[in-house]
Backbone bond lengths (Angstrom), bond angles and torsions (degrees), N, CA, C in turn:
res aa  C-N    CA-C-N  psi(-1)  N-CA   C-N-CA  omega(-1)  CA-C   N-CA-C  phi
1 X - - - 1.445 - - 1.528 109.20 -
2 X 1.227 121.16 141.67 1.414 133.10 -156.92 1.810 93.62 -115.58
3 X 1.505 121.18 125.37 0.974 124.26 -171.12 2.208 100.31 -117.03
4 X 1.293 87.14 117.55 1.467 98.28 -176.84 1.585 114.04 -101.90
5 X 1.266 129.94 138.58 1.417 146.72 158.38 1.160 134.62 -106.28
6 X 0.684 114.50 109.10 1.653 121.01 -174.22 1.881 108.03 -48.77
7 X 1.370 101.63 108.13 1.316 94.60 160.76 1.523 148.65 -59.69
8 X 1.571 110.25 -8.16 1.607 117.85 154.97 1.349 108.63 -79.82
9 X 1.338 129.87 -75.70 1.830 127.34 -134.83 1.868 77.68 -117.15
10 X 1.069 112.90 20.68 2.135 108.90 153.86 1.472 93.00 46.91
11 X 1.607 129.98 -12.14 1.852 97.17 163.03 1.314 139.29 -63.16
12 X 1.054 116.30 166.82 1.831 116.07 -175.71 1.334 96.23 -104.93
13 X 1.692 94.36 134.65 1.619 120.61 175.67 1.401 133.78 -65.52
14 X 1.062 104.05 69.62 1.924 95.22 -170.24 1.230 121.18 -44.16
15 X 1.645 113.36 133.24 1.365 101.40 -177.18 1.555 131.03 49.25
16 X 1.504 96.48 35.37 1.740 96.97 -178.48 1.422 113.68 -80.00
17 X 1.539 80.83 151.10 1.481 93.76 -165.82 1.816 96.62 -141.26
18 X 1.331 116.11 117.62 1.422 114.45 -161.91 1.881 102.24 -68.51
19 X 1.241 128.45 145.68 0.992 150.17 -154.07 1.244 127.52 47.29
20 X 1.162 109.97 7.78 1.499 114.21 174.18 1.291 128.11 -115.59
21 X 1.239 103.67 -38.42 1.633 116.39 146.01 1.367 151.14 -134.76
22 X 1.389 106.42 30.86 1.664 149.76 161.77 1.376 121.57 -172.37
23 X 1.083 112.86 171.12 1.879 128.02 -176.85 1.075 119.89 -137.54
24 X 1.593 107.17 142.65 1.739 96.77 -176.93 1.717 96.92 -100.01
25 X 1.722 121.47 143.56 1.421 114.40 -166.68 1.832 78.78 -135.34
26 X 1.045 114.01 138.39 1.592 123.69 168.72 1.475 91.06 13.58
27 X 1.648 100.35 94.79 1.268 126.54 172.34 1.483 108.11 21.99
28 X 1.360 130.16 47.29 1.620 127.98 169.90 1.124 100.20 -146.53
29 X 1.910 108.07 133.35 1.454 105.00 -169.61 1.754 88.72 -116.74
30 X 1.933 97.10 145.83 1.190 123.91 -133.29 1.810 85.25 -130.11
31 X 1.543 112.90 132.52 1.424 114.97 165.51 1.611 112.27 -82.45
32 X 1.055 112.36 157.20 2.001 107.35 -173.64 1.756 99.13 -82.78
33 X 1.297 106.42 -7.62 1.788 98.45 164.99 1.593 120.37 -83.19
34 X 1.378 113.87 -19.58 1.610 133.51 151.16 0.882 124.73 -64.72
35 X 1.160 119.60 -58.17 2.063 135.21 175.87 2.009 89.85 -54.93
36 X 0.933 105.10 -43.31 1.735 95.94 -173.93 1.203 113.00 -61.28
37 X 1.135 109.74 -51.61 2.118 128.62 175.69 1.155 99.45 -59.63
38 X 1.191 152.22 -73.07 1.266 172.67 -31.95 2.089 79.27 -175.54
39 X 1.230 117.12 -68.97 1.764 120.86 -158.90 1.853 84.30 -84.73
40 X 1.059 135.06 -2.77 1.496 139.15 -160.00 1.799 76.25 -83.19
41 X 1.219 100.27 -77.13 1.129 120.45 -167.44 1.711 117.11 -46.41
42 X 1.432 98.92 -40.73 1.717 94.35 179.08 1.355 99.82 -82.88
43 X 1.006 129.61 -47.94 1.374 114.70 172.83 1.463 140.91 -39.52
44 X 1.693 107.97 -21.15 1.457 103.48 -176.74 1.812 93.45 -106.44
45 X 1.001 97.95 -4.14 1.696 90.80 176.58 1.591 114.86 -111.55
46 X 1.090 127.61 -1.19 1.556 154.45 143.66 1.546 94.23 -46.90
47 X 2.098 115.50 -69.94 1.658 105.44 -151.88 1.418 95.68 -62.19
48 X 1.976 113.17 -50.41 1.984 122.68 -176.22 1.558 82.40 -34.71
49 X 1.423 130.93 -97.78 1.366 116.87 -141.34 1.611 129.19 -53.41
50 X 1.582 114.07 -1.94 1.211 109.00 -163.49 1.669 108.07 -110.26
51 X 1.799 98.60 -11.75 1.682 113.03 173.10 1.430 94.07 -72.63
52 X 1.446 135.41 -30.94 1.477 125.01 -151.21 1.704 83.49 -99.81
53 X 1.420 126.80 -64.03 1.390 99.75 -167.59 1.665 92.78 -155.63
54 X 1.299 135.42 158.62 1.398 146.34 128.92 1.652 111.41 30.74
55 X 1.160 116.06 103.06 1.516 106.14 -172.88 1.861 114.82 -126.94
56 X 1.158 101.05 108.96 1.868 114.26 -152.84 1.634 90.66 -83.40
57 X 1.248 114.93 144.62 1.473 145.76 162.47 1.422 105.23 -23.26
58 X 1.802 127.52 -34.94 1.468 128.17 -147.57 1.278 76.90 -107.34
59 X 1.320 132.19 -17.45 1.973 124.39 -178.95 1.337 117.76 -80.48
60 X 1.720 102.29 -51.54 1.563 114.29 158.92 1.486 104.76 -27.85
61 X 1.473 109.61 -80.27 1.695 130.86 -171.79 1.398 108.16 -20.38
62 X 1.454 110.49 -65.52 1.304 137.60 -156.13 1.691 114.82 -66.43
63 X 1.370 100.92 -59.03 1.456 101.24 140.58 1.333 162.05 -65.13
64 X 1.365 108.76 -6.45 1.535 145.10 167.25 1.612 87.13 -60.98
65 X 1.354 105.17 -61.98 1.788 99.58 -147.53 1.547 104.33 -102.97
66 X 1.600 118.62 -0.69 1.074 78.36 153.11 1.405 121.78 -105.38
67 X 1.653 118.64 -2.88 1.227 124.56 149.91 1.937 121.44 -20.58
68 X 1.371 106.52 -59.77 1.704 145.25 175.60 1.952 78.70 -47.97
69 X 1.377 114.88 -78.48 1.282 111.29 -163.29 1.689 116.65 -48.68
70 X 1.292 102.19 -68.98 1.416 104.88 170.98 1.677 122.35 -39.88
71 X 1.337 136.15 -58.92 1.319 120.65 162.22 1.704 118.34 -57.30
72 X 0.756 141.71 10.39 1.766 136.55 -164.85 1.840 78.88 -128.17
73 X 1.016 138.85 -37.86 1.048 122.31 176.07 2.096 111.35 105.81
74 X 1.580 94.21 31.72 1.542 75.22 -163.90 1.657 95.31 -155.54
């Protein structure tokens, strides 16, 4: 049995089972109570950047991961 932790909030996954109750995102596996916070977060800074101007796929990206970085702690 393979014991998984969430690389943001460091709890262990009971019974994990990848897409159903965590995700692996650029090699960091993610609880779906993180993945929620985690899109909380791109989402309200997705709408800010898109009232101010034009917001390209490589900005999304860019902020996705380092979003990804900042919660995982690294």
């Amino acid at each position: 049995m393979t014991i998984i932790v969430c690389d943001a909030c460091k709890k262990e996954i009971v019974g994990a089972h990848k897409d159903l109750n965590y995700i692996t995102m650029m090699e960091k596996d993610i609880c779906m109570q993180c993945k929620d916070d985690m899109d909380d977060i791109l989402r309200k800074e997705m709408r800010a950047r898109t009232a101010a101007r034009t917001v390209s796929f490589t900005d999304y990206k860019a902020f996705l991961l380092q979003t990804l970085q900042q919660m995982c702690g690294g």
